[in-house]
N, C-alpha and C positions, 0 to 999 in steps of 0.2 A: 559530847553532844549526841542526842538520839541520832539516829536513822530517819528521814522522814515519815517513811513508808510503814517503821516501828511505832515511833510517836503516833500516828494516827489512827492504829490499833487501839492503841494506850487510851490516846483520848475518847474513843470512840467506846469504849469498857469503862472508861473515868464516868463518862457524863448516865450511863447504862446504871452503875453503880451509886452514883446520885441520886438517881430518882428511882431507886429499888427501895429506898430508905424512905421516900415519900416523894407527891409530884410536888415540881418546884417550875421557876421560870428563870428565863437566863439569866439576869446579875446575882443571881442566889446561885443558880450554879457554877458560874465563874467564880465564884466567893468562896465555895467547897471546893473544888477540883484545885484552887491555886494554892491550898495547902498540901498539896504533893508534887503539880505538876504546872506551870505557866499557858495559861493558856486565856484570852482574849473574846470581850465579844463579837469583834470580828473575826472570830477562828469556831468561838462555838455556833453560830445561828446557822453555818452550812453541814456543822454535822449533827445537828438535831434536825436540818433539812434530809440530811441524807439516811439517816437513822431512823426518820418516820416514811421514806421510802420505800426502807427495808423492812415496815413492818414492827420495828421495835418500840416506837414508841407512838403513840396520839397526843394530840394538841387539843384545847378549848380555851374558850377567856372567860374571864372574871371580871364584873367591873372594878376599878380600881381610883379613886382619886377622879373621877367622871372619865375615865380612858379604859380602852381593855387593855386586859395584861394578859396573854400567852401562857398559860400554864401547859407543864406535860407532864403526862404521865409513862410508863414502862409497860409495855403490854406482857402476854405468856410469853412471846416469839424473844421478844427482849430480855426478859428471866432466864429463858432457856439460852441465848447466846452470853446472857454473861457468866452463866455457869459451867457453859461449856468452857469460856475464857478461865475461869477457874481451875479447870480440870487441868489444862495445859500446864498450867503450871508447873507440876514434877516433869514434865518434858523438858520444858522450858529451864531448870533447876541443873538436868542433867547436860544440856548442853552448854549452859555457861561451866559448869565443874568442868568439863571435859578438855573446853575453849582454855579457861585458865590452868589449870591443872594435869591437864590429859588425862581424866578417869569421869570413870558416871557412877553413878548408885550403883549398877548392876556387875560393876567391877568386882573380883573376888579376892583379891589380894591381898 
């Protein structure tokens, strides 16, 4: 079972990377993101709250069926943090090696 603290990372870079692909609304994003990872529409609408706090994403609606629907979209700020989540990765690569194995990439052995 994740870490809390990880998982919310996780999710937080899930939903970033969802609408990198194009804007969408939440049960389309709960619809993408549950094929890697479980997650809820009550677990996603406080971090698309919190994620358009920080800047990463904007909101607008659309009429839909005579109601509005909440679409969002990823801003630069958004792109730019989920690439940086990207980068991490070989960090991230060396530390699980290290944790399982006791070696990193930069090992010369």
């Amino acid at each position: 079972m994740l870490d809390p603290q990880m998982k919310r990372g996780l999710l937080d870079n899930c939903v970033l990377s969802v609408l990198s692909r194009g804007d969408s609304y939440g049960y389309r994003i709960v619809k993408e993101m549950s094929r890697c990872i479980e997650v809820s529409e009550s677990t996603l609408y406080p971090i698309l709250r919190r994620l358009e706090a920080s800047g990463f994403l904007t909101e607008y609606s659309v009429p839909h069926n005579g109601r509005l629907r909440k679409f969002y979209r990823i801003t630069a700020a958004g792109e730019t943090q989920l690439r940086s989540f990207m980068e991490s990765r070989r960090e991230l690569e060396q530390i699980y090696d290290f944790i399982e194995r006791g070696t990193t990439g930069n090992d010369q052995s």
